[in-house]
C-alpha positions as CSV (number, residue, x, y, z in Angstrom):
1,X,122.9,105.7,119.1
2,X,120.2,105.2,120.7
3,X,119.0,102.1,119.6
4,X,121.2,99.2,118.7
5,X,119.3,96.9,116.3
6,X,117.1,97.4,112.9
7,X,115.4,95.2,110.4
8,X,116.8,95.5,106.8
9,X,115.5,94.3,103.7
10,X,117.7,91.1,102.3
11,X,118.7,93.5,98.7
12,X,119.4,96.1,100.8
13,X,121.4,93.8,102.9
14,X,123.6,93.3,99.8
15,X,124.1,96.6,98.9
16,X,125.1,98.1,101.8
17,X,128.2,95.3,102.1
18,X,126.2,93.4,105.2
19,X,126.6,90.5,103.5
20,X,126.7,88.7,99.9
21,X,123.4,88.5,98.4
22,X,123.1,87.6,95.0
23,X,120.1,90.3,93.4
24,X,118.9,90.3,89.7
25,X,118.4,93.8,90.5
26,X,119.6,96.1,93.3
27,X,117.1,98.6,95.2
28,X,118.3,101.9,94.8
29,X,116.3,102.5,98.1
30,X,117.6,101.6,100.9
31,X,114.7,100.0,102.9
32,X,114.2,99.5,106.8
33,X,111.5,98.5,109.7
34,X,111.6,98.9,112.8
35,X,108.9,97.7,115.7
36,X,108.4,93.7,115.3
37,X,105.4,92.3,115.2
38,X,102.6,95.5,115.0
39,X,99.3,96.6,117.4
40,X,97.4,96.7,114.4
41,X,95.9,93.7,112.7
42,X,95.8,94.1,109.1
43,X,94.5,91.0,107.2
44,X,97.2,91.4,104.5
45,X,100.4,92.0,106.2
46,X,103.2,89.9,108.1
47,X,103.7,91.8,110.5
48,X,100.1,92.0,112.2
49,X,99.2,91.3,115.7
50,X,97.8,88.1,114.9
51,X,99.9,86.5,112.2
52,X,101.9,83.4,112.2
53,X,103.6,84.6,109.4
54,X,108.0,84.7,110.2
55,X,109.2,87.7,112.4
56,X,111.6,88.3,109.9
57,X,109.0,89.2,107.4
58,X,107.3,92.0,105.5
59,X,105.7,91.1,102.2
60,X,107.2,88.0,100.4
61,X,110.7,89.9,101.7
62,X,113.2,89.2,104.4
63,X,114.4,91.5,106.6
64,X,117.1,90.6,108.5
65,X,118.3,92.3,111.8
66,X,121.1,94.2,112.2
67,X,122.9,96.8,113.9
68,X,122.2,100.1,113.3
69,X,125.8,101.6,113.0
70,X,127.1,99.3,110.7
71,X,123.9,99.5,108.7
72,X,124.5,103.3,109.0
73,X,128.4,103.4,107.9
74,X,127.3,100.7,105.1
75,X,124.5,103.9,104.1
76,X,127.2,106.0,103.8
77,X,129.5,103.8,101.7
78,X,126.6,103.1,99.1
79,X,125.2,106.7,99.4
80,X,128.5,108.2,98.3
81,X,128.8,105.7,95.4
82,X,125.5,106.4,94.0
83,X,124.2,102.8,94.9
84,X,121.5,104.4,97.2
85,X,120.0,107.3,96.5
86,X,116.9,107.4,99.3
87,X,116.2,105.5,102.9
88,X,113.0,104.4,103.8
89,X,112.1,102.9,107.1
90,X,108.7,100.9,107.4
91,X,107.6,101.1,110.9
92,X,105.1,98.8,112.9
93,X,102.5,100.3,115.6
94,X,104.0,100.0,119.2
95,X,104.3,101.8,122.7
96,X,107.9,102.8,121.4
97,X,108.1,103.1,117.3
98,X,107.7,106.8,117.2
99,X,110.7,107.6,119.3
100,X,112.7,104.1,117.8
101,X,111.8,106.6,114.2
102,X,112.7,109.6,115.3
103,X,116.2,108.0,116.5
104,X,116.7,106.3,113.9
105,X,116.2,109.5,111.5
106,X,118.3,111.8,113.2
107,X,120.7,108.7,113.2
108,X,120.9,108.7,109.5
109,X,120.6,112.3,108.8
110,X,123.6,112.6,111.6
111,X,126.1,111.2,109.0
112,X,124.4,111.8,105.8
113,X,122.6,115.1,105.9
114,X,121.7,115.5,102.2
115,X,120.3,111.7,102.1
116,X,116.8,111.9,101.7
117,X,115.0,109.8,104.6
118,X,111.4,108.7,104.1
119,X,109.2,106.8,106.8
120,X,105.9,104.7,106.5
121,X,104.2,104.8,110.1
122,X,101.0,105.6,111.8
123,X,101.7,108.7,113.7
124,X,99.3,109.7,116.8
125,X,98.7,113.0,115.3
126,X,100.0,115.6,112.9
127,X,102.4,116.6,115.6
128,X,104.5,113.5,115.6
129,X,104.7,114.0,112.1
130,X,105.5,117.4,112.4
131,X,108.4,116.2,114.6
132,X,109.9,113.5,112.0
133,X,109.5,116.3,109.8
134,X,111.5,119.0,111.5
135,X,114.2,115.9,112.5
136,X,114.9,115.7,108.1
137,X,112.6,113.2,107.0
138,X,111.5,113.8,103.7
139,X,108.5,112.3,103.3
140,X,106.4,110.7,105.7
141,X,104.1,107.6,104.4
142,X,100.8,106.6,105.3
143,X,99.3,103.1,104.7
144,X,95.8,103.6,103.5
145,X,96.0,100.7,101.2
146,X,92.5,99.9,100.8
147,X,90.8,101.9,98.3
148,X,87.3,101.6,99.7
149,X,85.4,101.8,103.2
150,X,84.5,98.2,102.6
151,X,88.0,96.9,102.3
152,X,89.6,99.2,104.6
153,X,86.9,98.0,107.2
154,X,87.4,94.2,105.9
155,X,91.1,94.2,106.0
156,X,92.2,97.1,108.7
157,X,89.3,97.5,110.4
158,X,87.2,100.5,111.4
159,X,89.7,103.6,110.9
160,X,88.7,104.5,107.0
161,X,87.4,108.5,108.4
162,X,90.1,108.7,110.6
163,X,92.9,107.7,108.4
164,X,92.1,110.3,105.7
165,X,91.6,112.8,108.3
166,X,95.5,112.3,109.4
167,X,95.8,112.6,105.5
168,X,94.3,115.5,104.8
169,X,95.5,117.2,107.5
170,X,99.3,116.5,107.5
171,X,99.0,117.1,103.2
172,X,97.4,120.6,104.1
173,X,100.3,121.2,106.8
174,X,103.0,119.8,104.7
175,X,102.6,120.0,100.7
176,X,104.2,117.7,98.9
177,X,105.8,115.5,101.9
178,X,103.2,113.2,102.5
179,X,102.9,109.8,100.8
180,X,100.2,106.9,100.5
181,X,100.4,103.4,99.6
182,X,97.5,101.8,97.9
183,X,97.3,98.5,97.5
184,X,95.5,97.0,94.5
185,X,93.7,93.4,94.9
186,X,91.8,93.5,98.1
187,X,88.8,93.5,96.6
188,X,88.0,97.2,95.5
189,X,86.9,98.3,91.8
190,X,89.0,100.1,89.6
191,X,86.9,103.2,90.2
192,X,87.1,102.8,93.7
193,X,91.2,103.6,93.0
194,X,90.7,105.8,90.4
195,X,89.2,107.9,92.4
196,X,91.7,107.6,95.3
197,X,94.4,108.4,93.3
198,X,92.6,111.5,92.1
199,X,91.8,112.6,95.5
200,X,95.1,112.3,96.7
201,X,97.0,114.1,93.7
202,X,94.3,116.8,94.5
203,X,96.2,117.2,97.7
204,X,99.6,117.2,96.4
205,X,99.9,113.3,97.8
206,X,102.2,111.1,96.9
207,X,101.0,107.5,95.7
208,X,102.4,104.4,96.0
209,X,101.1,101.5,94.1
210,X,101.4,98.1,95.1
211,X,100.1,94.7,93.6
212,X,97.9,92.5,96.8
213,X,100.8,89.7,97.4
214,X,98.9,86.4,99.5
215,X,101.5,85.5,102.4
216,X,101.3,82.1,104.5
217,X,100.2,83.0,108.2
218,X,97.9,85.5,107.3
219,X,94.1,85.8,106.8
220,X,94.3,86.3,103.1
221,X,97.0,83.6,102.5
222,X,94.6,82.3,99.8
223,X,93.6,85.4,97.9
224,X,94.8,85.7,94.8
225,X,97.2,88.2,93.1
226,X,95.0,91.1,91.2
227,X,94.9,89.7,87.4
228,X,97.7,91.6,85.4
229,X,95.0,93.6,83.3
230,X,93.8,95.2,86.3
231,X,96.5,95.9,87.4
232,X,98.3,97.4,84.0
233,X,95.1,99.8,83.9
234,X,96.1,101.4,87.6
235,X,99.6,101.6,86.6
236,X,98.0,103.5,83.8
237,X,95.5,105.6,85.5
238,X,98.5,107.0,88.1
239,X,100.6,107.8,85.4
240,X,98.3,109.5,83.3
241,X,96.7,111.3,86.9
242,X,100.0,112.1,88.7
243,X,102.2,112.3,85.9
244,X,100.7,113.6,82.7
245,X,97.7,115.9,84.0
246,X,94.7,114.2,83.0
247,X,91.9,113.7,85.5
248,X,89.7,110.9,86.8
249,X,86.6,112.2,85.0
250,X,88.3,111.9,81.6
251,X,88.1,108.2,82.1
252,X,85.0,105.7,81.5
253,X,84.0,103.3,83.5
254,X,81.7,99.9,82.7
255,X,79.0,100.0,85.7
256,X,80.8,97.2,87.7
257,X,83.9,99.7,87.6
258,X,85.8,98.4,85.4
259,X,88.1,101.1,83.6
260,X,86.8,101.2,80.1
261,X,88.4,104.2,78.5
262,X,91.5,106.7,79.5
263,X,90.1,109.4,77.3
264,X,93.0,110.3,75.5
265,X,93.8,109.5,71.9
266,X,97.4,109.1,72.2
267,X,97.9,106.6,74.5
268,X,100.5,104.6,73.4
269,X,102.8,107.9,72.7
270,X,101.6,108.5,76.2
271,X,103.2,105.1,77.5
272,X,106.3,104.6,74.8
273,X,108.7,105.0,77.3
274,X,107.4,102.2,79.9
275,X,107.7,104.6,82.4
276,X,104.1,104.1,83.7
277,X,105.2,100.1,84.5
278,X,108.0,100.8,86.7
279,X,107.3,101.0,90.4
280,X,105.8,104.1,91.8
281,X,106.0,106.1,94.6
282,X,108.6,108.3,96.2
283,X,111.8,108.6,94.0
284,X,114.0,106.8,93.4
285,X,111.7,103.8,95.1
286,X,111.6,100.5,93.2
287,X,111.5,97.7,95.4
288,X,112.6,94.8,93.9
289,X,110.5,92.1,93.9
290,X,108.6,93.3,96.4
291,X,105.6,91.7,95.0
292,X,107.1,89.6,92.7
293,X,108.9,86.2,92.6
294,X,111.9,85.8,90.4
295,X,111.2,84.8,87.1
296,X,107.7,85.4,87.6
297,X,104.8,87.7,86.5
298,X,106.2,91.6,87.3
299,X,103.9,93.7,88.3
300,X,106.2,96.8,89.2
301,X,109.4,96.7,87.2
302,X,112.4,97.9,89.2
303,X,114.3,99.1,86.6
304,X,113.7,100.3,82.7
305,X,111.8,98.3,80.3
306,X,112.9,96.9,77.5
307,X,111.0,97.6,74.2
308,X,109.7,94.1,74.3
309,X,108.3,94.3,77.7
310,X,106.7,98.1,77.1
311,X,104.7,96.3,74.0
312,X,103.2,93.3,76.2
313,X,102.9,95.6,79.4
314,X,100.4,97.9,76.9
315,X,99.4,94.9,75.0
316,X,97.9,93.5,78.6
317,X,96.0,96.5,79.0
318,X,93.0,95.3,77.2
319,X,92.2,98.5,76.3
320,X,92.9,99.6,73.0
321,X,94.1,103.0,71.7
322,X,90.9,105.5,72.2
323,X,88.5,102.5,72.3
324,X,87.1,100.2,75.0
325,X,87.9,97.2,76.8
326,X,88.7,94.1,74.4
């Protein structure tokens, strides 16, 4: 192999046999980074160029480093017992981390060819991503995060036009294999993601939802979490967008941008099944506790709900079936 060393989440530590970690719940995803600390600066994340945050982190998660054989042979051990079901490797900007990706894929796919391989990273252009394409990567994730130009420009800086041009062009080239992770909390409305869910299920885009998680050595260490309301409703508005059919248009909105009204009468037959509370994203993703503490307030449940947590997850809403905001 090419390269000898990768970063691996600490649950996905435990489940590929690397070492005993105790998990309330297991990721059925097996996720990986590679790059260290990253060229670009974003206000949010660990990893940036100018955080003090630990090297060892992304989000409120650990990632251990270890070597990418055994982590390999442990993928195959836990692919073939059903214990993961999908790989995803986050990868930081660098001079290196498009050919450390593409090694690392045809790694992976060497030894499991019918695993399905997904990877979050910044390519230069659509041919790179052509490339991690072609080498069996399934899907290949862009971090657009913010949902406005404002907060993209506040929190990633000056890149909003070009970032959905690499979007839109990749989604037009490749249907259906292109992801985006949106990150709720960084200061948007919940038009503002409304509207970018909608755009990107136009495309045949993939989108990941993700609660805005504060972390200690970076510029937004004191922002808070999104309230749970808010974020309920965008769990809501993706399911009912990218899973049930209905468009952004059906919804109302108060004029600060607050979602008002899904437009459908049925809403709770429409959200019986919790479904719409788990994490979202690519399959079989569900991050444990990715944004999450133990114990604490869930925003993305890993696994199914219980009938107790579907009523309070709809009960949070504050919107009531086929009326307006409580």
């Amino acid at each position: 192999m090419a390269q000898s060393r990768i970063n691996v989440s600490i649950g996905t530590v435990g489940v590929l046999g690397l070492a005993d970690v105790p998990m309330e719940t297991a990721p059925t995803t097996a996720y990986l980074m590679l790059g260290g600390r990253c060229a670009m600066n974003c206000a949010f994340c660990a990893q940036a160029r100018d955080s003090t945050a630990g090297a060892l982190k992304l989000s409120r998660v650990t990632w251990p480093e270890h070597d990418l054989e055994a982590v390999v042979d442990g993928l195959v051990a836990a692919a073939r017992s059903g214990a993961i079901k999908r790989a995803c490797i986050q990868v930081t900007v660098g001079r290196d981390s498009f050919a450390r990706t593409l090694d690392a894929v045809r790694a992976i796919k060497a030894r499991l060819p019918d695993l399905p391989v997904d990877a979050a990273i910044l390519p230069q252009d659509v041919g790179q991503a052509g490339e991690l394409l072609a080498a069996g990567l399934d899907h290949i994730g862009i971090g657009l995060d913010a949902a406005s130009r404002e907060t993209f420009e506040q929190a990633k800086g000056p890149h909003w036009d070009r970032t959905w041009t690499m979007i839109e062009g990749l989604a037009a080239q490749y249907p259906r294999r292109v992801s985006v992770h949106l990150i709720v909390g960084l200061g948007e409305t919940e038009r503002d993601v409304v509207e970018v869910i909608q755009r990107c299920q136009d495309m045949g885009v993939t989108v990941g939802l993700f609660a805005f998680t504060p972390l200690a050595g970076t510029p937004l260490a004191d922002r808070p979490q999104p309230p749970l309301a808010v974020y309920r409703r965008m769990q809501v508005a993706r399911h009912l967008i990218c899973v049930k059919g209905a468009r952004a248009d059906m919804f109302r909105f108060a004029p600060g941008g607050e979602l008002i009204d899904f437009g459908v009468n049925n809403l709770a037959e429409m959200l019986a099944d919790g479904e719409a509370f788990r994490t979202s994203g690519c399959p079989d993703c569900n991050r444990p506790f990715y944004n999450e503490r133990p114990g604490g307030v869930i925003y993305n449940y890993p696994r199914p709900l219980s009938a107790e947590e579907i009523a309070q997850a709809i009960a949070s809403l504050g919107i009531a079936v086929g009326q307006g905001l409580r």
